[in-house]
mmCIF file of the N, C-alpha and C atoms, coordinates in Angstrom:
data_MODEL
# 
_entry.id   MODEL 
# 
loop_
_atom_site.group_PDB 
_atom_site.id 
_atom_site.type_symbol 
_atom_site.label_atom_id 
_atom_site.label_alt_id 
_atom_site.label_comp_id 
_atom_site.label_asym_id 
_atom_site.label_entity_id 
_atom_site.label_seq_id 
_atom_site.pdbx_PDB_ins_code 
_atom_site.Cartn_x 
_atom_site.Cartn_y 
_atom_site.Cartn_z 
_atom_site.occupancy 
_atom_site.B_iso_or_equiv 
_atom_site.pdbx_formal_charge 
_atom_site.auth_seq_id 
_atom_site.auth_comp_id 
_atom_site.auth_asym_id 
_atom_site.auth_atom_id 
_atom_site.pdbx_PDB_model_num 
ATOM 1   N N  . UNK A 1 1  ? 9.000   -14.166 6.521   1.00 0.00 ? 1  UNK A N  1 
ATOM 2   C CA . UNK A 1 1  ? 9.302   -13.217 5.465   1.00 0.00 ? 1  UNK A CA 1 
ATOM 3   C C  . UNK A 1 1  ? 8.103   -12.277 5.280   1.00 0.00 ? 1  UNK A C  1 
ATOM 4   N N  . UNK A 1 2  ? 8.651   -10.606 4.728   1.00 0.00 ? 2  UNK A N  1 
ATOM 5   C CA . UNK A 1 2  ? 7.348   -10.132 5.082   1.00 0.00 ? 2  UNK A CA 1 
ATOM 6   C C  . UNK A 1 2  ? 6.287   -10.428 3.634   1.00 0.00 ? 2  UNK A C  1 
ATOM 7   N N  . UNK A 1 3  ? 5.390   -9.917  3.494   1.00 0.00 ? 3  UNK A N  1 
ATOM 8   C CA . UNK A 1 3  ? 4.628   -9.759  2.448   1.00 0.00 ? 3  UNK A CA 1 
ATOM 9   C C  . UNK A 1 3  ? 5.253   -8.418  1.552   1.00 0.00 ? 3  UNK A C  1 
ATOM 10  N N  . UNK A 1 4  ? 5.249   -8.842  0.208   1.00 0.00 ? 4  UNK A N  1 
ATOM 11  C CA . UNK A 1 4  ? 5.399   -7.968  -0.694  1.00 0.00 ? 4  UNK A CA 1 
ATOM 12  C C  . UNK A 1 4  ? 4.347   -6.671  -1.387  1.00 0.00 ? 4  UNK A C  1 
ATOM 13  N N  . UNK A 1 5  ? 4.367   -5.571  -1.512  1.00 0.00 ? 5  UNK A N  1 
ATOM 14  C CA . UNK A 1 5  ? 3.233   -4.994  -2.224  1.00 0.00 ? 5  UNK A CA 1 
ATOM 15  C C  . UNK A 1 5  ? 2.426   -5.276  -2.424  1.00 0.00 ? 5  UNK A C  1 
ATOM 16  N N  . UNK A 1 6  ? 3.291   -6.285  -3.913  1.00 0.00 ? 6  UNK A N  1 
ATOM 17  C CA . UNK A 1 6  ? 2.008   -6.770  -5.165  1.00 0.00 ? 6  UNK A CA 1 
ATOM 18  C C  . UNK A 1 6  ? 1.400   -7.754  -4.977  1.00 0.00 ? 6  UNK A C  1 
ATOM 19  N N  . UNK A 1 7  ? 2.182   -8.723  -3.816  1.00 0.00 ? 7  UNK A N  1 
ATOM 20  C CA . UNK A 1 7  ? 1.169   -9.617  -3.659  1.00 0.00 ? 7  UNK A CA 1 
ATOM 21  C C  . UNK A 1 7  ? 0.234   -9.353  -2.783  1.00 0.00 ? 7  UNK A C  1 
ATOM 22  N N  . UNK A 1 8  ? 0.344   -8.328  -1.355  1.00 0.00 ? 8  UNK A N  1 
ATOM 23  C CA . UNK A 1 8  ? -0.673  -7.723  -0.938  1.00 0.00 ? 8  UNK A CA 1 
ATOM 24  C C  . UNK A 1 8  ? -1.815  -7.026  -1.221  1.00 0.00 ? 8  UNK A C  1 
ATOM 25  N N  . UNK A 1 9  ? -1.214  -6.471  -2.792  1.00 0.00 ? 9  UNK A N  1 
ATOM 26  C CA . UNK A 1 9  ? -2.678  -5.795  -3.899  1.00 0.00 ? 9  UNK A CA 1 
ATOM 27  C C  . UNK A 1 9  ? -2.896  -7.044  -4.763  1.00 0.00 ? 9  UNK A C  1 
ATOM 28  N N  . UNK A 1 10 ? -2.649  -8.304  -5.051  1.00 0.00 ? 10 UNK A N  1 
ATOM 29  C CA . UNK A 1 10 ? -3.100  -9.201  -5.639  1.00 0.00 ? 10 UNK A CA 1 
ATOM 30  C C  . UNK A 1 10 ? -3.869  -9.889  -4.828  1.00 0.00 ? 10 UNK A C  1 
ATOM 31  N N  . UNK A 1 11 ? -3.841  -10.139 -3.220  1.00 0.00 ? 11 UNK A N  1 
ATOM 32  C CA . UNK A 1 11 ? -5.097  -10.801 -2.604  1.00 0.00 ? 11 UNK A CA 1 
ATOM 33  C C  . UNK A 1 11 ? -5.877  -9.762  -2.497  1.00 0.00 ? 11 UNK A C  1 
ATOM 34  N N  . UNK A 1 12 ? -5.691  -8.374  -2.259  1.00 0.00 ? 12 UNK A N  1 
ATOM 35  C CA . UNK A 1 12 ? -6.693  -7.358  -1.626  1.00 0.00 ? 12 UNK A CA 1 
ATOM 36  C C  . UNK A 1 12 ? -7.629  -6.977  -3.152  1.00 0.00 ? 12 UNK A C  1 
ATOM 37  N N  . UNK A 1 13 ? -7.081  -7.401  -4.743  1.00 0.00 ? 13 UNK A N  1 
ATOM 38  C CA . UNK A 1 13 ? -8.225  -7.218  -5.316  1.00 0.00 ? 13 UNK A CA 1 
ATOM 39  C C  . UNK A 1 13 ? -8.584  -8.827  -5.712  1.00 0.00 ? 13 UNK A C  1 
ATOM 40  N N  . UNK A 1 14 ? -8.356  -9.951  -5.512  1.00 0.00 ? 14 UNK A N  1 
ATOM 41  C CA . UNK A 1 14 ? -9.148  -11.160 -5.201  1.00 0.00 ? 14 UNK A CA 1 
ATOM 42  C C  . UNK A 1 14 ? -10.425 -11.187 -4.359  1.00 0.00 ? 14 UNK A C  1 
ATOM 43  N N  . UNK A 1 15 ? -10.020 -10.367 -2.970  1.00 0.00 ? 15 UNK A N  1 
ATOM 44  C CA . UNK A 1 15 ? -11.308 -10.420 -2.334  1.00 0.00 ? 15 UNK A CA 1 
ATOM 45  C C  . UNK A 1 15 ? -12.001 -9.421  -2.511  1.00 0.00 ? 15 UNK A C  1 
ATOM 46  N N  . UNK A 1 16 ? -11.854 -8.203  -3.090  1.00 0.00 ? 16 UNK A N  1 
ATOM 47  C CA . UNK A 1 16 ? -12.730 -7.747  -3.837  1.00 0.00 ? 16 UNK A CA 1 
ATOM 48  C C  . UNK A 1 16 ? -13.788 -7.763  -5.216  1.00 0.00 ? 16 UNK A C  1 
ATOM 49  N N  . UNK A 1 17 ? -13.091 -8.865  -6.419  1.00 0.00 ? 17 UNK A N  1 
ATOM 50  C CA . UNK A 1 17 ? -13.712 -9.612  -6.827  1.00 0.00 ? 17 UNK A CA 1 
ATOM 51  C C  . UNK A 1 17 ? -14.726 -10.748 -5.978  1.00 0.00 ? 17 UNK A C  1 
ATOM 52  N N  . UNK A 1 18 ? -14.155 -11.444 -5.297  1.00 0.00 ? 18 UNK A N  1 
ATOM 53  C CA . UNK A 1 18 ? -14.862 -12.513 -4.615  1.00 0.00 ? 18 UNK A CA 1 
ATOM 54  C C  . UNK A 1 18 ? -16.428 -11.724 -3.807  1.00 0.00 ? 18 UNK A C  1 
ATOM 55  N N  . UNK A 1 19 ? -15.983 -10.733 -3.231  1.00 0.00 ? 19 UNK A N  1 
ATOM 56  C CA . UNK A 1 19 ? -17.009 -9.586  -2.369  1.00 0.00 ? 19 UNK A CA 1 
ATOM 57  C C  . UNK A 1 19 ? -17.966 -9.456  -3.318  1.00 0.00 ? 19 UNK A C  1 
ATOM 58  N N  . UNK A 1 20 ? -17.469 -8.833  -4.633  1.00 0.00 ? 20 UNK A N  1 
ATOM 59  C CA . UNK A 1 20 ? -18.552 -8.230  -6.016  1.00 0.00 ? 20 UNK A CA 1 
ATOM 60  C C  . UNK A 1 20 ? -19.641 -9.203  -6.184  1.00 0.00 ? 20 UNK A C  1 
ATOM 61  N N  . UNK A 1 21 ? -18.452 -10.563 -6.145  1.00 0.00 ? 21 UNK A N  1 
ATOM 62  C CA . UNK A 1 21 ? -19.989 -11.175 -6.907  1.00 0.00 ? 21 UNK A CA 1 
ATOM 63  C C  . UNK A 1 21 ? -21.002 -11.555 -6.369  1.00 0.00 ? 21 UNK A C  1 
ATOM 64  N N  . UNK A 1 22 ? -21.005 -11.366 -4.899  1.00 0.00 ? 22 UNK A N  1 
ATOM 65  C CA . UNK A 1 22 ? -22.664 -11.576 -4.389  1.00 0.00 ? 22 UNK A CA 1 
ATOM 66  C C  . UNK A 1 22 ? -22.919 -12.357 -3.868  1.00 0.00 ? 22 UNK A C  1 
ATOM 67  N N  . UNK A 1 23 ? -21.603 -13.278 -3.826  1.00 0.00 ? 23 UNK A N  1 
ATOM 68  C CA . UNK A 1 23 ? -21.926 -15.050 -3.730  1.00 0.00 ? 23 UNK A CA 1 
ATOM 69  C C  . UNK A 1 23 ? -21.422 -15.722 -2.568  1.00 0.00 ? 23 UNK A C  1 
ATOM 70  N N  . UNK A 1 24 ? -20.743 -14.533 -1.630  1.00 0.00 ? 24 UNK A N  1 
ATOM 71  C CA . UNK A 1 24 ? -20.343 -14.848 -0.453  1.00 0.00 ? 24 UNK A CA 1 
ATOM 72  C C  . UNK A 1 24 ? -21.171 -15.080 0.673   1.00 0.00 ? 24 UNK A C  1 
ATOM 73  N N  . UNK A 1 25 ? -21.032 -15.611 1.712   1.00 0.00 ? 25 UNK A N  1 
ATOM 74  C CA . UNK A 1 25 ? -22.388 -15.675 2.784   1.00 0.00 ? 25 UNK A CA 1 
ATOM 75  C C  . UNK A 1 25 ? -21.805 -14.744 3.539   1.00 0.00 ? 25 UNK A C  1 
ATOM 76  N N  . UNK A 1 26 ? -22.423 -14.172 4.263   1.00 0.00 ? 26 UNK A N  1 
ATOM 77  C CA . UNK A 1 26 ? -22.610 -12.717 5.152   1.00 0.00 ? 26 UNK A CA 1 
ATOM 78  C C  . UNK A 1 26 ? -21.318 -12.899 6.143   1.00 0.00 ? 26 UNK A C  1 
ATOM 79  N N  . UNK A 1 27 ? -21.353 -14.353 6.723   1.00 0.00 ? 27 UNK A N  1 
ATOM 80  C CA . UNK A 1 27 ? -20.445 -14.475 8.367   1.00 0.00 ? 27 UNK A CA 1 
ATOM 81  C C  . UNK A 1 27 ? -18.849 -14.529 7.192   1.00 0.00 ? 27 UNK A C  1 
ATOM 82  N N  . UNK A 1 28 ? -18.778 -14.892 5.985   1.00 0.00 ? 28 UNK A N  1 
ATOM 83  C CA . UNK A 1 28 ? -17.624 -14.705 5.386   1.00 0.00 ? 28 UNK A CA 1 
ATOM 84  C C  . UNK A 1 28 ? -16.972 -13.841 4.493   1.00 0.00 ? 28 UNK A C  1 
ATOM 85  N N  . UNK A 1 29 ? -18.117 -12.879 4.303   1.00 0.00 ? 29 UNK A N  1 
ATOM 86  C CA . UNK A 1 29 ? -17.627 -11.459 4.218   1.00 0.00 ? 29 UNK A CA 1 
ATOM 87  C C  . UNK A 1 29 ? -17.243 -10.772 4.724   1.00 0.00 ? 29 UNK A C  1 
ATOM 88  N N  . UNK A 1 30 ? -17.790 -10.951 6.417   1.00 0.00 ? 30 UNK A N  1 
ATOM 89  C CA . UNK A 1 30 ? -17.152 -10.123 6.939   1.00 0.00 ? 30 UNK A CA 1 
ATOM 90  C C  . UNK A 1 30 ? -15.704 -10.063 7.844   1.00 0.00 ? 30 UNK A C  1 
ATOM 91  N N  . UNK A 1 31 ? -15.598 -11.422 7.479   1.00 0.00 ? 31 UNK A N  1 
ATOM 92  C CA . UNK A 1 31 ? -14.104 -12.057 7.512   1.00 0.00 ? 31 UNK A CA 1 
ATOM 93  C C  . UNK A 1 31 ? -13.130 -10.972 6.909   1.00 0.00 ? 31 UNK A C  1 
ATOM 94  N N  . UNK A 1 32 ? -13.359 -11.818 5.187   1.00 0.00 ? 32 UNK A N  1 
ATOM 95  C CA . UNK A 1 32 ? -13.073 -10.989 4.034   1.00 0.00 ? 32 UNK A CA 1 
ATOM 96  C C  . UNK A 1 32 ? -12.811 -9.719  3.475   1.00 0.00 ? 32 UNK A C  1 
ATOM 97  N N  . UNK A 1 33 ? -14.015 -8.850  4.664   1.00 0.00 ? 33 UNK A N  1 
ATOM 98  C CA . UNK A 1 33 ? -13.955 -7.290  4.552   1.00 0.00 ? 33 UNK A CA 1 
ATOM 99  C C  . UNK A 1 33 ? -12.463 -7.058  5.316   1.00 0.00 ? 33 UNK A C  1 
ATOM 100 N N  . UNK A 1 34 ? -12.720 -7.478  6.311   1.00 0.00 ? 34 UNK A N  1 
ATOM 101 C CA . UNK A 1 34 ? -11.751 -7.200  7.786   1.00 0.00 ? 34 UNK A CA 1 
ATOM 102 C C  . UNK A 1 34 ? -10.358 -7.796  6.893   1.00 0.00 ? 34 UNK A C  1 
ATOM 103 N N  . UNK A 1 35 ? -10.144 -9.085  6.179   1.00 0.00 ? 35 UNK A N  1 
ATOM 104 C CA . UNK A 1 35 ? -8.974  -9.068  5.495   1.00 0.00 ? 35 UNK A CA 1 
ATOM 105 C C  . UNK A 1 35 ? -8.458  -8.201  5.012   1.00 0.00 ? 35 UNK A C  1 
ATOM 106 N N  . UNK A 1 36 ? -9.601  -7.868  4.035   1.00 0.00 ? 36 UNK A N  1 
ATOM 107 C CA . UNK A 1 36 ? -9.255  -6.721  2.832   1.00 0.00 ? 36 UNK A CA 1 
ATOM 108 C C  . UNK A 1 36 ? -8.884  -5.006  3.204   1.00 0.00 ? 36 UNK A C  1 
ATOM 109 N N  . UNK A 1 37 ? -9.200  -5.178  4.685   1.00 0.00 ? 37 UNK A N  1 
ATOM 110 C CA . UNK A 1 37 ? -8.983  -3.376  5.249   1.00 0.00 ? 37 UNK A CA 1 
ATOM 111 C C  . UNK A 1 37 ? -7.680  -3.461  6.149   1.00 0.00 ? 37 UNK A C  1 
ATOM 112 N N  . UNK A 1 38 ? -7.217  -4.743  6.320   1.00 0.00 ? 38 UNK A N  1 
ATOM 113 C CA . UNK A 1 38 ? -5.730  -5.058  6.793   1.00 0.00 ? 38 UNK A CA 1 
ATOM 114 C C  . UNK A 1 38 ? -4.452  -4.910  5.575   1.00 0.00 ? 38 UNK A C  1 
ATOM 115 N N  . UNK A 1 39 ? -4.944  -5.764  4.374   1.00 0.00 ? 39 UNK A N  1 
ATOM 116 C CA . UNK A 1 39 ? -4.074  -5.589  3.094   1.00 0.00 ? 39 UNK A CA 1 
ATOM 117 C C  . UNK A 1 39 ? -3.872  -4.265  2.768   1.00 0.00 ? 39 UNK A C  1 
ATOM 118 N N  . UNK A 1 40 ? -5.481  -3.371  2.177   1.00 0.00 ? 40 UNK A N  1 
ATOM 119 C CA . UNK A 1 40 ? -5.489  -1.647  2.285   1.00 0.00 ? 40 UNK A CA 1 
ATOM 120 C C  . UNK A 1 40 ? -4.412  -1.220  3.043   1.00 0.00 ? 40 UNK A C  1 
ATOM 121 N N  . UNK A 1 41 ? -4.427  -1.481  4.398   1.00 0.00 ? 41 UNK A N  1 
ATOM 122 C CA . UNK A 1 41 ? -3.728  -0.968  5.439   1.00 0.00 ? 41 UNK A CA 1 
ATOM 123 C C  . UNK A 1 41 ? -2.373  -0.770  4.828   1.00 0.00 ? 41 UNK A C  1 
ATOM 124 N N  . UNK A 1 42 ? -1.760  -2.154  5.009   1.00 0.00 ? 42 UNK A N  1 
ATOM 125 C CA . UNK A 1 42 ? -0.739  -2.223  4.509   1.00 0.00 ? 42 UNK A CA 1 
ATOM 126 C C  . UNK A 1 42 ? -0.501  -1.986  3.154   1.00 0.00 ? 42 UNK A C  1 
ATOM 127 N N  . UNK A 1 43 ? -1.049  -1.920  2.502   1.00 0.00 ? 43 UNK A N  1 
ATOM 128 C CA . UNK A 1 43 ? -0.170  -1.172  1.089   1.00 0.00 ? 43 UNK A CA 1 
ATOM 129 C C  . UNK A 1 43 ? -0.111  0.197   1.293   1.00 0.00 ? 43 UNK A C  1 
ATOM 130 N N  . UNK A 1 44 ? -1.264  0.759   1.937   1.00 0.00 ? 44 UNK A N  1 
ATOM 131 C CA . UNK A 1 44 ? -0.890  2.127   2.285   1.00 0.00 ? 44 UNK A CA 1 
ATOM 132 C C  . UNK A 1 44 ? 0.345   2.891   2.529   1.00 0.00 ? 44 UNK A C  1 
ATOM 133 N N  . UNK A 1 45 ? 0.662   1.726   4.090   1.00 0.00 ? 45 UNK A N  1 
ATOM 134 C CA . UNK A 1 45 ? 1.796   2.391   4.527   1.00 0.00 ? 45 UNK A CA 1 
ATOM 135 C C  . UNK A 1 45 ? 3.107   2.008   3.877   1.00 0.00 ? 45 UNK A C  1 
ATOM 136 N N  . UNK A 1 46 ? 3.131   1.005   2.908   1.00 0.00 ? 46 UNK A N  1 
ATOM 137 C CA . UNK A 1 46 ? 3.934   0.312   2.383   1.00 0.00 ? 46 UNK A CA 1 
ATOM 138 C C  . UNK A 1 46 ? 3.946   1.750   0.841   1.00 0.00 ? 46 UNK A C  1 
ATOM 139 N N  . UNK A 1 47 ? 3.166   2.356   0.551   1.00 0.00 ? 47 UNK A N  1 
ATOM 140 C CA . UNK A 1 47 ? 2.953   3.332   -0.473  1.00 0.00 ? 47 UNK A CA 1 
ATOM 141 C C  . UNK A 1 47 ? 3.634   4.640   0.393   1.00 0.00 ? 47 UNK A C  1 
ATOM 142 N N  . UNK A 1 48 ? 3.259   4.626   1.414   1.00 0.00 ? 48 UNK A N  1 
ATOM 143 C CA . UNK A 1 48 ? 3.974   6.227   2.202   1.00 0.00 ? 48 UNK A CA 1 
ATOM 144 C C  . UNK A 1 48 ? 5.198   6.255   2.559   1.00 0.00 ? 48 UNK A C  1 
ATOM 145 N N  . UNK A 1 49 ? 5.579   4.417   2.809   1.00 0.00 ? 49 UNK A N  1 
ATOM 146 C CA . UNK A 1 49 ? 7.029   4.394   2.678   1.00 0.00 ? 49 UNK A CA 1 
ATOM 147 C C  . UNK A 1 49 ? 7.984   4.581   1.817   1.00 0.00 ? 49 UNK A C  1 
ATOM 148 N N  . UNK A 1 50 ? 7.975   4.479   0.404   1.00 0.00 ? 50 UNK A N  1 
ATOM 149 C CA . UNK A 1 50 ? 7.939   4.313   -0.567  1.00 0.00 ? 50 UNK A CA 1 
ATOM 150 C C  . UNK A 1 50 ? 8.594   5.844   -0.779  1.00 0.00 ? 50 UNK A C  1 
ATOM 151 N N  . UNK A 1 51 ? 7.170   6.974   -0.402  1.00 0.00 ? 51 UNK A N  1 
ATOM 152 C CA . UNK A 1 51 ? 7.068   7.637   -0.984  1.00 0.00 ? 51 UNK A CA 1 
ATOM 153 C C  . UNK A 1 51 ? 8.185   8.649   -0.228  1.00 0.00 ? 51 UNK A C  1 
ATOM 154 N N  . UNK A 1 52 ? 8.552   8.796   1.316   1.00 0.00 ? 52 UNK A N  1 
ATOM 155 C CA . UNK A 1 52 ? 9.393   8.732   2.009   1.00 0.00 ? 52 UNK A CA 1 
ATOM 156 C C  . UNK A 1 52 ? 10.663  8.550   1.158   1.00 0.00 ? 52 UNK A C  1 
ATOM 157 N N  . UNK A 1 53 ? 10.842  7.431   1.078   1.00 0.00 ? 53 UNK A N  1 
ATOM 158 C CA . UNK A 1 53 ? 12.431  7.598   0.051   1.00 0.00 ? 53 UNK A CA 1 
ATOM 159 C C  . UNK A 1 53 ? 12.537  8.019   -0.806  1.00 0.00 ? 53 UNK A C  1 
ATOM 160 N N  . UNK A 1 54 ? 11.688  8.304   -1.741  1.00 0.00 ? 54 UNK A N  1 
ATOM 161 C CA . UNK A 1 54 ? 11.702  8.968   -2.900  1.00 0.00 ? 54 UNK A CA 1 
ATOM 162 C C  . UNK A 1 54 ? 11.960  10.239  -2.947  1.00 0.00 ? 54 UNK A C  1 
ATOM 163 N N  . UNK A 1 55 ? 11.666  10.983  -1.846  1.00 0.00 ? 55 UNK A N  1 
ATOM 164 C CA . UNK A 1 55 ? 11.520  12.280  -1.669  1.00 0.00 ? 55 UNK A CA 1 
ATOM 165 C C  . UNK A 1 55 ? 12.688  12.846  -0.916  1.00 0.00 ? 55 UNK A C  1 
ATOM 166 N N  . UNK A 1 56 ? 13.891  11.452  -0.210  1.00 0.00 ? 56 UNK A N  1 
ATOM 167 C CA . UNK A 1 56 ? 14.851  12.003  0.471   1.00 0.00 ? 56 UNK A CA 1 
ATOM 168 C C  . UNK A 1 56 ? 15.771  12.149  -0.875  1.00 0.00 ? 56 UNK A C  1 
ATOM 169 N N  . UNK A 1 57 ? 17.127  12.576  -1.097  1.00 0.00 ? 57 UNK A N  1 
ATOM 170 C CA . UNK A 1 57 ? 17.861  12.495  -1.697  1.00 0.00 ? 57 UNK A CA 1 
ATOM 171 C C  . UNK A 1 57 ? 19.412  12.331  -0.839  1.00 0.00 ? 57 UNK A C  1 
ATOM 172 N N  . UNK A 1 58 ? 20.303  11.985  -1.538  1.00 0.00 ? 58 UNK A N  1 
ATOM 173 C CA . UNK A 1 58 ? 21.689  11.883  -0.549  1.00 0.00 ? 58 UNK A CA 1 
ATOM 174 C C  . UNK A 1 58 ? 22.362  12.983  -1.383  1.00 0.00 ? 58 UNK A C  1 
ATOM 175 N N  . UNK A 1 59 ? 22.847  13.390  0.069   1.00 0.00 ? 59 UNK A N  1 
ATOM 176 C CA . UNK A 1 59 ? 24.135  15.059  -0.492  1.00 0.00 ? 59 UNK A CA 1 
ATOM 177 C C  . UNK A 1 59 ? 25.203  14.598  -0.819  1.00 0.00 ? 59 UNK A C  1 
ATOM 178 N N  . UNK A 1 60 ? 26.375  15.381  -0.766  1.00 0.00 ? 60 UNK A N  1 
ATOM 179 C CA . UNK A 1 60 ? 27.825  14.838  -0.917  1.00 0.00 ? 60 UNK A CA 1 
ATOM 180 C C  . UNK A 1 60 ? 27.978  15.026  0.220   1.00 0.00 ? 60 UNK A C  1 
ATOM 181 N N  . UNK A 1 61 ? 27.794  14.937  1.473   1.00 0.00 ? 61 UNK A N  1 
ATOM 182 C CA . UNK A 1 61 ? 28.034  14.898  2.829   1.00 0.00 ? 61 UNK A CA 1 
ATOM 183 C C  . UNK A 1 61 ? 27.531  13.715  3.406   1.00 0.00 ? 61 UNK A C  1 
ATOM 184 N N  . UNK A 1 62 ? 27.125  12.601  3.038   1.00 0.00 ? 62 UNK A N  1 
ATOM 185 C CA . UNK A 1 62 ? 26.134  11.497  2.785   1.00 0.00 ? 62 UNK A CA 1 
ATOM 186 C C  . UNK A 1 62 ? 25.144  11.348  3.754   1.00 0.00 ? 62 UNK A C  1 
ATOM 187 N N  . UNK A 1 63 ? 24.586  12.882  3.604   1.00 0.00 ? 63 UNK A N  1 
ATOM 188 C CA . UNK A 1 63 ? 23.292  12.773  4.733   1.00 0.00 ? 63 UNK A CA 1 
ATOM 189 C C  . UNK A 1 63 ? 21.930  12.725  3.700   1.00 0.00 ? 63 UNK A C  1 
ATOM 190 N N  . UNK A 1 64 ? 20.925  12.046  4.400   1.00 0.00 ? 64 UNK A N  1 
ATOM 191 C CA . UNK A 1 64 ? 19.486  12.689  3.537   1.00 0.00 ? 64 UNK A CA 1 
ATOM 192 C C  . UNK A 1 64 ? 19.062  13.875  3.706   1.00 0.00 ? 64 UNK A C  1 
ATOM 193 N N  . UNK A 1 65 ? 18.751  13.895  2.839   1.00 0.00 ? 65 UNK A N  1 
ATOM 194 C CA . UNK A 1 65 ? 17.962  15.555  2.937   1.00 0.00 ? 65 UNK A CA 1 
ATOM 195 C C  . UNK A 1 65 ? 16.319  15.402  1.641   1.00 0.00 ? 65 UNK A C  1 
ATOM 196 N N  . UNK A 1 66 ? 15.654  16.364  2.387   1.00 0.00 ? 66 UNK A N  1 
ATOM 197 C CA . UNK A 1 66 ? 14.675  16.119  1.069   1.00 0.00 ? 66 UNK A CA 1 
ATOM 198 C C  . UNK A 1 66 ? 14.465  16.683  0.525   1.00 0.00 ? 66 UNK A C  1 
ATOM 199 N N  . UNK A 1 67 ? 13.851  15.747  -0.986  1.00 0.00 ? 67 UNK A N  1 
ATOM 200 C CA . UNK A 1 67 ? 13.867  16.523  -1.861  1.00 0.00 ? 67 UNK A CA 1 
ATOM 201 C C  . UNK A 1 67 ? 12.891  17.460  -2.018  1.00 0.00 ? 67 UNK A C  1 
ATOM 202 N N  . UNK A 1 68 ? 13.132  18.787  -3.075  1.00 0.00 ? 68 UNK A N  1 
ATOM 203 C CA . UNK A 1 68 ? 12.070  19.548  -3.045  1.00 0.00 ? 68 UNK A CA 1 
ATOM 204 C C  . UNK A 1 68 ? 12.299  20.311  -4.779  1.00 0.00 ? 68 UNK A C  1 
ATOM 205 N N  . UNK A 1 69 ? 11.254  20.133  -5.450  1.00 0.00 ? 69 UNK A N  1 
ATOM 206 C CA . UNK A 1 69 ? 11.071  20.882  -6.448  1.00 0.00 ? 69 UNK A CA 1 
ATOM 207 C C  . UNK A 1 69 ? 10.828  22.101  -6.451  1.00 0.00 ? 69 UNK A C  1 
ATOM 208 N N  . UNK A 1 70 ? 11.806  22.934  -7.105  1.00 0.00 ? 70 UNK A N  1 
ATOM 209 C CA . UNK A 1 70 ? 11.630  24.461  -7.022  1.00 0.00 ? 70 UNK A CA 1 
ATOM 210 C C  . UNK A 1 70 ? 10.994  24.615  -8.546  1.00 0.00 ? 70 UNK A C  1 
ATOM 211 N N  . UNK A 1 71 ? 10.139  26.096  -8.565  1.00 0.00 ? 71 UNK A N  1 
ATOM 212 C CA . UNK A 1 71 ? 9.552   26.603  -9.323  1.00 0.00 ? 71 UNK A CA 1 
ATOM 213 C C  . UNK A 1 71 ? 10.354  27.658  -10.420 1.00 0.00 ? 71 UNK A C  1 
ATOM 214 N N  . UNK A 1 72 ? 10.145  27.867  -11.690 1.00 0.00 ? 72 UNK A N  1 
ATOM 215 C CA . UNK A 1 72 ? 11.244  27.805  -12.055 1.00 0.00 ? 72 UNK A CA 1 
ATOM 216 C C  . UNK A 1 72 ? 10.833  29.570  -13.008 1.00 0.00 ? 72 UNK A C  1 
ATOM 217 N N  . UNK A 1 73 ? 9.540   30.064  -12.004 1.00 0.00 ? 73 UNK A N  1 
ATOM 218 C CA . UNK A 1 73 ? 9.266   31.039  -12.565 1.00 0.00 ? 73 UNK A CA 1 
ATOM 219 C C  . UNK A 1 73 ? 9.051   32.309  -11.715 1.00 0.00 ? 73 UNK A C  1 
# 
């Protein structure tokens, strides 16, 4: 099953707490870093996907099309 968002931004700011406090040893930070720029990763694209649908809309022809805010001046 895949990973969800929030739980991908709930470990990715765990190990950023854990990182802060100073208290990690070096060979497991940089574990930790490398975790934490995989989670980033993925919420990213998990955020551009997101943002992708949001922006299509469905016609009465039931195609997508996207959306676009017009200016109204």
């Amino acid at each position: 099953m895949e990973k969800s968002f929030e739980n991908a931004l709930a470990e990715l700011e765990g190990i950023v707490k854990e990182l802060e406090s100073g208290t990690v040893e070096l060979d497991d930070a940089i574990n930790k870093y490398t975790e934490a720029m995989q989670l980033a990763k993925f919420c990213n694209e998990k955020l551009n996907n997101a943002t992708k649908k949001v922006n299509e809309i469905l016609t009465d022809d039931n195609e997508l099309k996207e959306f676009k805010v017009e200016d109204e001046g």
